[in-house]
C-alpha positions in Angstrom: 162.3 206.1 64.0 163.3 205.9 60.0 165.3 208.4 59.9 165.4 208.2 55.9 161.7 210.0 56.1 163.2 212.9 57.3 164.7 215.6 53.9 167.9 217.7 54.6 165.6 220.6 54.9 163.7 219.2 58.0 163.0 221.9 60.7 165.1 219.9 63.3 168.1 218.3 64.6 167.9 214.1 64.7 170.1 212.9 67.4 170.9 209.6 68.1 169.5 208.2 71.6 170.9 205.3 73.8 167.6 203.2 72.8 169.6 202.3 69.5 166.9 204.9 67.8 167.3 208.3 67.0 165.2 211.7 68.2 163.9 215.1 66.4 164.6 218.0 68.3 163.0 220.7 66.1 164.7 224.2 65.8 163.5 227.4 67.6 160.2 229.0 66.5 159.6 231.0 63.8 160.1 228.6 61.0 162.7 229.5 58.0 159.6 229.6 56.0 158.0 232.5 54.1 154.3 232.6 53.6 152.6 231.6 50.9 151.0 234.3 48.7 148.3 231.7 47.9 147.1 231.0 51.8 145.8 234.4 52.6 142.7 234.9 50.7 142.1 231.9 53.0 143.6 233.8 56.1 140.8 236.1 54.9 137.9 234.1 55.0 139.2 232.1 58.2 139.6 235.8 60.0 136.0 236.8 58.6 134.2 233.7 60.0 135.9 234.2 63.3 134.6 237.8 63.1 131.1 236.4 62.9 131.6 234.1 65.0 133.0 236.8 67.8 129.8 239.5 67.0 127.6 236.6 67.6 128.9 235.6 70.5 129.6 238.7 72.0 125.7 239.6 72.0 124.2 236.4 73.2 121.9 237.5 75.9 123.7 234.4 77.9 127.4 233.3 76.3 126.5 230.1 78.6 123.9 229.1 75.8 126.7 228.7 73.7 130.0 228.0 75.8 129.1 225.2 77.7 128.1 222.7 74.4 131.0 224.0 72.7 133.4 222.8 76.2 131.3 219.7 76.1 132.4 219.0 72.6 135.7 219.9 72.7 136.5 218.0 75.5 134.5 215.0 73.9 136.3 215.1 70.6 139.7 215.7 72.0 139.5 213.0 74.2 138.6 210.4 71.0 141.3 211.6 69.2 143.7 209.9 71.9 141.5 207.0 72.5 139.1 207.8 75.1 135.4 208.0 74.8 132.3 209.4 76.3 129.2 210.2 75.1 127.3 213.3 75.4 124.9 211.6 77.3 127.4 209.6 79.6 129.2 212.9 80.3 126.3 215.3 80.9 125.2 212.6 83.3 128.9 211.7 85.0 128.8 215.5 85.4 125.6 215.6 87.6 127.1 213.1 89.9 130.7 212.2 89.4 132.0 208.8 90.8 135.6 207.4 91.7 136.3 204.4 88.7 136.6 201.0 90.9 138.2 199.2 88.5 140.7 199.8 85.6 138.1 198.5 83.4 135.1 200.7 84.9 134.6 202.8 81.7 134.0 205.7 84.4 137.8 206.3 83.6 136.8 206.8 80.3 134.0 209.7 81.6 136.2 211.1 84.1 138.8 212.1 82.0 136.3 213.5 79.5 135.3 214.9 82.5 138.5 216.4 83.7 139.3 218.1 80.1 136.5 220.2 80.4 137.8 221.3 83.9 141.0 222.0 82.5 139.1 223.9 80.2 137.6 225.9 82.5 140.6 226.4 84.2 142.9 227.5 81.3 140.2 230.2 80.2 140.0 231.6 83.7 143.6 231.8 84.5 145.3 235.0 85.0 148.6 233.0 84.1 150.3 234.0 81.2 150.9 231.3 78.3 153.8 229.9 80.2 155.5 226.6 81.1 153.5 226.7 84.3 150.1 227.2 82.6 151.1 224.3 80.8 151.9 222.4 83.7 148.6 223.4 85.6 146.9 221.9 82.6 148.5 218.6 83.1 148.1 218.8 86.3 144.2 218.8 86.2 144.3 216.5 83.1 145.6 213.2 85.5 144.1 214.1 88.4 142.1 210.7 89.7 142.3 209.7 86.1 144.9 206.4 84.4 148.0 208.2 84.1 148.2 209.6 87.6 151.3 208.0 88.1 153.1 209.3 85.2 153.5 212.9 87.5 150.9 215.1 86.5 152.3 218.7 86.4 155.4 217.7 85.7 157.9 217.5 82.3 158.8 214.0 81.4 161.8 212.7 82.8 162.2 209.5 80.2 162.3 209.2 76.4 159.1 208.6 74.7 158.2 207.5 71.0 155.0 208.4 69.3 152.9 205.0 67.5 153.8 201.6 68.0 156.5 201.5 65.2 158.4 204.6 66.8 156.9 206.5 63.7 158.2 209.9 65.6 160.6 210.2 68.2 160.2 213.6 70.4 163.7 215.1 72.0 165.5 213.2 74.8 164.1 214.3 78.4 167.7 216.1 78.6 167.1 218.5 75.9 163.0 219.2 76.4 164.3 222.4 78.2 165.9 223.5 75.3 162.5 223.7 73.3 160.6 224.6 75.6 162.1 227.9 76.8 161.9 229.0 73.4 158.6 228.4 73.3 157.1 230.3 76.1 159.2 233.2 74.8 157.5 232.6 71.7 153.9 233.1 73.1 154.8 236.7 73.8 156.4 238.1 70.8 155.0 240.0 68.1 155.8 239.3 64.5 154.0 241.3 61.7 154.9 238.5 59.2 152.5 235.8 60.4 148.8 236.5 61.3 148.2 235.4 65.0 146.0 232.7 63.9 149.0 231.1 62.0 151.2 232.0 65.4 148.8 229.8 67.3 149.2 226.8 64.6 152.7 226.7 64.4 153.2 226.8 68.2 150.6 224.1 68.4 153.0 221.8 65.8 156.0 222.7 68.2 154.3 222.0 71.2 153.6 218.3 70.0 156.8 218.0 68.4 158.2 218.4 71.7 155.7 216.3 73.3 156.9 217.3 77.2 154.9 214.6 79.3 154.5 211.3 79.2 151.2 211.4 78.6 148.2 213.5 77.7 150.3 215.3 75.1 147.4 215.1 72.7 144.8 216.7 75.0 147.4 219.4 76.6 148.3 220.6 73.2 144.9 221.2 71.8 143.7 223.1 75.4 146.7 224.9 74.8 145.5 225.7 71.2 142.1 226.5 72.2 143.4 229.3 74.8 145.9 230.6 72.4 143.1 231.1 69.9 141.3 232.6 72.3 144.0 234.9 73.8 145.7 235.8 70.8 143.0 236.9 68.3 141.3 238.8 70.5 137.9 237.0 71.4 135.7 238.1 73.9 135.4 234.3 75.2 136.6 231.2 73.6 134.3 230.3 71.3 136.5 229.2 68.7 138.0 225.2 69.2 139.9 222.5 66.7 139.5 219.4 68.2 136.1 218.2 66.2 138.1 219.3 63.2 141.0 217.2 63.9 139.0 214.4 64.9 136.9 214.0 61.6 140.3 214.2 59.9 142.5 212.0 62.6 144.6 210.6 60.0 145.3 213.6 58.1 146.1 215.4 61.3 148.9 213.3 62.2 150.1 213.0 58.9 150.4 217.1 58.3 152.2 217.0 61.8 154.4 214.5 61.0 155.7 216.0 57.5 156.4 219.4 59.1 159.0 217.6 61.3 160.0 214.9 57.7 160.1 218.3 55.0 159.0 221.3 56.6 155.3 221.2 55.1 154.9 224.1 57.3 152.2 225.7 54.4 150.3 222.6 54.0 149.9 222.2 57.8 149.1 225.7 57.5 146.7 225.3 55.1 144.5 222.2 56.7 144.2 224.6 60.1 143.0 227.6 58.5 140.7 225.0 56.6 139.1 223.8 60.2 138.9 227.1 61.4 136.5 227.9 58.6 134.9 225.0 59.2 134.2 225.1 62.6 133.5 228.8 63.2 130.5 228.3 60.1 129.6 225.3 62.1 129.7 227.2 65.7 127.5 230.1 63.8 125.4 227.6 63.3 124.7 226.0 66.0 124.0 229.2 68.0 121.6 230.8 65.7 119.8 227.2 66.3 119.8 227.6 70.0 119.1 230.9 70.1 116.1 230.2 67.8 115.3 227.1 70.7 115.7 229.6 73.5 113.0 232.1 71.6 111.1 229.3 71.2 111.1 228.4 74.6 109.9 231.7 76.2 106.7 232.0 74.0 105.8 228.4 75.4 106.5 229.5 78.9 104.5 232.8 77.9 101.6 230.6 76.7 101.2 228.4 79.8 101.9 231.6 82.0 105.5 231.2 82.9 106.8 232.3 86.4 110.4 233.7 87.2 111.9 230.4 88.2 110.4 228.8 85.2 112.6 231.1 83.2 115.6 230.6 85.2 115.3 226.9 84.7 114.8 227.5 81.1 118.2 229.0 81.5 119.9 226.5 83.1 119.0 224.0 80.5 121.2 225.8 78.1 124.1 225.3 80.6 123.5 221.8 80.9 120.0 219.7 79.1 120.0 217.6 82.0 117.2 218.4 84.9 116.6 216.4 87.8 114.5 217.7 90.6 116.8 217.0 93.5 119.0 219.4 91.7 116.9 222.1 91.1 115.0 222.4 94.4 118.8 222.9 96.0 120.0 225.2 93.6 116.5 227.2 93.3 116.2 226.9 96.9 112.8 225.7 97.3 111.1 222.7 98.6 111.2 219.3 96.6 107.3 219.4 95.9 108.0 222.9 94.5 111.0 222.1 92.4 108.8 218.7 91.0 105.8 220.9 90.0 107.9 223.4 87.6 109.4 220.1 86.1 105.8 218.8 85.2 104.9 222.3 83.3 107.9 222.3 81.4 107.0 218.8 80.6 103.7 219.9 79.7 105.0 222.5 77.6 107.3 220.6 75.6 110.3 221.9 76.6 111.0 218.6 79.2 110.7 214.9 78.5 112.2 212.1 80.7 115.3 210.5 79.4 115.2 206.7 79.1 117.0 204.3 81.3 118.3 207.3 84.0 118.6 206.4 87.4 118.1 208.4 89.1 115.1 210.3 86.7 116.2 212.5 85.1 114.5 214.7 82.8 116.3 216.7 79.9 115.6 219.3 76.7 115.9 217.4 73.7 115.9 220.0 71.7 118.9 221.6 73.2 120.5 218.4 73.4 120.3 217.7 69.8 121.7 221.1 68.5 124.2 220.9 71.3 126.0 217.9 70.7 124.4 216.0 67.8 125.5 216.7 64.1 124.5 219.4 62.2 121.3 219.3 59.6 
């Protein structure tokens, strides 16, 4: 690590290590930093947007319509942003019928731990665990599980130095002192401090979390789950509709470079700054997107009312917003009727546009393109 980066008013300690490098260990949370007068008309606008966001939300007639494309996405992006990619289509399809990678090359790794992200996004939004060392751990935990990197203990803190980019560009603390920070940190999660709005709270624990990079791997995706649940926790949403990870993708380079200069010169407001940014971004973008597939869904149920729709026509209508992906053998067990049965409502949703058969699927598979497209394609 080049140390000579790193001003006297950096918000750590650099230590040297037996590598023949040296370490940051970065001082306790809150930052010796006062707010900027100039960042919260855009604490304003970041706070309204969520507020939208959260009324929206909070009256979709299904909050599925709109959580389970933005869990897809996050766990999509999030997983680029360390390397790893899946498609939408490759996931939504992995998803239906999940199978054990037989080679390190078999890019099923790639899908399962897209795959496994979105578990642990499921998981870390219906915990009844505090934000805690052992949440944290949990999250790791179901991170690695089956996954490359299941040898590097999942659940558990590392127990070995690690460096951050192929030239050592950041050096996390030593193993011995990870304890240290994190301690801190969990107490952190649970105290109140009128200075900082709880959506700067959540951005600076997110830079401390990373700067103390506690695993050996998965860092990355931990940290951003992590972020995701503290948004949701700590400003008060009624479900976490709110995520980063798209934002920090677009901007990969950026991202790491705001991180890193909070450890080199404290940047703490321009780090600041480029989150409350995404957050405007992405909750405009969020609006957006639901108002589209509430729009579809409306859509939807005046075709179904046209070609006389039945009860279970609706309720498969429904579970397309979940997931766009039909196949009959699927329906007929979860709808619990006969195969011939399950076929038939297929065929009139084809008919009325609301199915088509997606190419090159084996087994056939039929999907709503229209929900597909606003779910995980890019905005008009």
């Amino acid at each position: 690590m080049d140390i000579s980066q790193f001003e006297t008013g950096a918000p750590g300690e650099i230590i040297p290590i037996p590598e023949g490098d040296h370490a940051f260990v970065p001082y306790q949370l809150p930052p010796k930093w006062d707010f900027p007068v100039r960042l919260w008309p855009l604490v304003a606008e970041a706070k309204m947007q969520v507020g939208i966001l959260e009324g929206l939300g909070r009256n979709l007639p299904n909050p599925a319509i709109l959580l389970r494309p933005l869990e897809g996405r996050e766990a999509i992006t999030s997983s680029r942003l360390e390397g790893t990619y899946a498609s939408p289509r490759e996931l939504l399809l992995f998803e239906m019928q999940p199978g054990e990678p037989q080679s390190d090359e078999d890019p099923a790794n790639d899908w399962w731990e897209v795959f496994n992200y979105r578990k642990a996004l499921y998981l870390a939004t219906q915990s009844d665990l505090p934000l805690s060392l052992r949440l944290i751990k949990d999250l790791h935990a179901a991170l690695l599980s089956g996954v490359r990197g299941r040898e590097r203990s999942p659940g558990e803190f590392r127990r070995v130095q690690v460096a951050i980019g192929v030239t050592r560009r950041f050096v996390p603390p030593p193993a011995e002192r990870l304890m240290e920070c994190l301690d801190p940190l969990e107490k952190y999660f649970h105290v109140s401090r009128p200075e900082y709005d709880p959506l700067v709270e959540c951005f600076l624990a997110h830079y401390q979390f990373e700067a103390i990079h506690p695993f050996t791997d998965g860092n990355g995706r931990v940290g951003r789950l992590l972020l995701a649940l503290m948004l949701y926790r700590c400003c008060g949403l009624s479900k976490p509709w709110l995520h980063m990870s798209e934002y920090y993708e677009k901007r990969r380079e950026e991202y790491v470079q705001r991180l890193f200069d909070v450890s080199a010169r404290a940047a703490w407001g321009e780090w600041v700054e480029f989150c409350l940014q995404g957050v405007v971004v992405q909750a405009r973008a969020t609006i957006r997107r639901c108002e589209q597939l509430l729009e579809v869904r409306q859509r939807f149920m005046s075709r179904l009312a046209d070609v006389g729709g039945s009860v279970r026509l609706i309720q498969i209508v429904e579970r397309v917003f979940h997931s766009p992906f039909v196949r009959v053998a699927d329906l007929a067990r979860q709808l619990e009727v006969t195969y011939p049965t399950a076929k038939a409502d297929v065929e009139r949703l084809v008919q009325a546009g609301i199915l088509q058969e997606l190419d090159n699927a084996t087994p056939k598979t039929h999907f709503a393109p229209e929900v597909f497209r606003i779910a995980y394609g890019e905005l008009d």
